[in-house]
C-alpha positions as CSV (number, residue, x, y, z in Angstrom):
1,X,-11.5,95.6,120.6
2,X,-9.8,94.9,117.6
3,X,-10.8,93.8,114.4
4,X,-9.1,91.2,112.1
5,X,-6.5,89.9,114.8
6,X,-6.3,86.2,115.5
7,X,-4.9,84.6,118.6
8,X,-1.9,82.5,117.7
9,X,-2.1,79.0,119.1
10,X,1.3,77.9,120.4
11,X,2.4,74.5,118.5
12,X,3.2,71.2,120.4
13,X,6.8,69.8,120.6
14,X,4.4,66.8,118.9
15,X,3.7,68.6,116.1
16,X,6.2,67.8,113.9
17,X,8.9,70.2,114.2
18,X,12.4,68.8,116.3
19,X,13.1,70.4,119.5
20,X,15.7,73.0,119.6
21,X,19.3,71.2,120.7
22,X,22.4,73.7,121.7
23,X,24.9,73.4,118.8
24,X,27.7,74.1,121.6
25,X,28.4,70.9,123.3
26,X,29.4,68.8,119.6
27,X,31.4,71.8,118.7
28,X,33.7,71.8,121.9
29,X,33.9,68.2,122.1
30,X,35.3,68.5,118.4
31,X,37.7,71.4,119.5
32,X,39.2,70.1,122.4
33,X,40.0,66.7,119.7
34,X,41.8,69.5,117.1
35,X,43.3,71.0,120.4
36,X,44.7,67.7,121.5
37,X,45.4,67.0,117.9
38,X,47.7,70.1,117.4
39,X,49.7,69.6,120.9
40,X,50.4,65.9,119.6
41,X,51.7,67.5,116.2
42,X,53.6,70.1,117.4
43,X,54.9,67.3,120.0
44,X,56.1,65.2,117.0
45,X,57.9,68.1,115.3
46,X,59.8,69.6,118.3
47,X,61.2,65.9,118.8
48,X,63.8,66.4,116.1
49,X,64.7,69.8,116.6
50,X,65.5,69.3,120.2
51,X,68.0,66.4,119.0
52,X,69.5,68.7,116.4
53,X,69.8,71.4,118.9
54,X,71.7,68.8,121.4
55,X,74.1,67.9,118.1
56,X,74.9,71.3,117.6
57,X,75.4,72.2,120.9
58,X,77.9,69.0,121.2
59,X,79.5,69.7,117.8
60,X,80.0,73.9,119.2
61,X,82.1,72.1,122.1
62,X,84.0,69.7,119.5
63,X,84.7,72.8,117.4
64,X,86.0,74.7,120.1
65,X,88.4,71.9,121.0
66,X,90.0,71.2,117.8
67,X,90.7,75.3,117.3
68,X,92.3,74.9,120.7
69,X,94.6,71.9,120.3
70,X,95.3,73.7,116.4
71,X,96.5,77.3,118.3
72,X,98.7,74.8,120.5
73,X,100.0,72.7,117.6
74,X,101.0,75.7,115.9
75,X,103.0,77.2,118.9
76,X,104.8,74.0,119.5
77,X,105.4,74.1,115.7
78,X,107.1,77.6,116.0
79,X,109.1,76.4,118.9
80,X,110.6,73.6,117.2
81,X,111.4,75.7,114.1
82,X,113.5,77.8,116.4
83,X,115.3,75.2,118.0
84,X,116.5,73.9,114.9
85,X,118.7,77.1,114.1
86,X,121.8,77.6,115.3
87,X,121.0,79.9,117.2
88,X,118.1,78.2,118.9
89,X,120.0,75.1,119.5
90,X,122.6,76.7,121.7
91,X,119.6,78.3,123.6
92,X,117.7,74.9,124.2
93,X,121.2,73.0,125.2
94,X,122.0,76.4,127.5
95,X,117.9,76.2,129.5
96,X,119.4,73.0,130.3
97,X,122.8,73.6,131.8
98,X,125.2,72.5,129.2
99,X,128.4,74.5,128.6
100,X,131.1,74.8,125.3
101,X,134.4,72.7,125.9
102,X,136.8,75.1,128.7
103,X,134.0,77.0,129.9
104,X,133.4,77.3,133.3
105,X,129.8,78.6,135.0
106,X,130.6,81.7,136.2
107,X,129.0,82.4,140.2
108,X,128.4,85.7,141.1
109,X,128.2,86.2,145.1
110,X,125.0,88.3,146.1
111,X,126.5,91.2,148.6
112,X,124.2,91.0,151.3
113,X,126.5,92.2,154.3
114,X,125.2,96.0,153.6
């Protein structure tokens, strides 16, 4: 047999030394608390920005009224500008039937017999 070689005597969990404990179970207890952490942040940040979102998306709609009512403003603002010639006032009064003094509507039969 062999010479020199001692049997190693295995050592009691008594002995002094603690028993081995899995590091894994502390760990995801303290990452699912970071997880639940983050989700709660990111919860608290996205508030705002979804009410700023809403406000602009209002404020678009706003915007898009006020250009409209400006575009119509402006072409009413043209058409009174031409009625106030001369030349636009005897328009307006003629789109609404009147006539000059001794002037007579003229009606034109439709030939229709052919």
């Amino acid at each position: 047999m062999l010479m020199g070689v001692k049997a190693i005597k295995p050592q009691d969990s008594k002995s002094g030394r603690k028993p081995y404990r899995p590091i894994a179970p502390p760990l995801m207890f303290f990452g699912l608390i970071v997880c639940v952490g983050c989700c709660w942040l990111g919860l608290q940040v996205a508030g705002p920005l979804k009410e700023a979102g809403r406000l602009k998306a209002e404020n678009d709609i706003l915007e898009r009224q006020l250009r409209t009512k400006n575009m119509s403003n402006e072409a009413e603002r043209k058409q009174v500008q031409a009625i106030r010639t001369e030349y636009g006032k005897v328009v307006a009064a003629r789109s609404r039937g009147y006539m000059y003094k001794n002037e007579h509507p003229l009606h034109v039969r439709s030939d229709s017999s052919q």
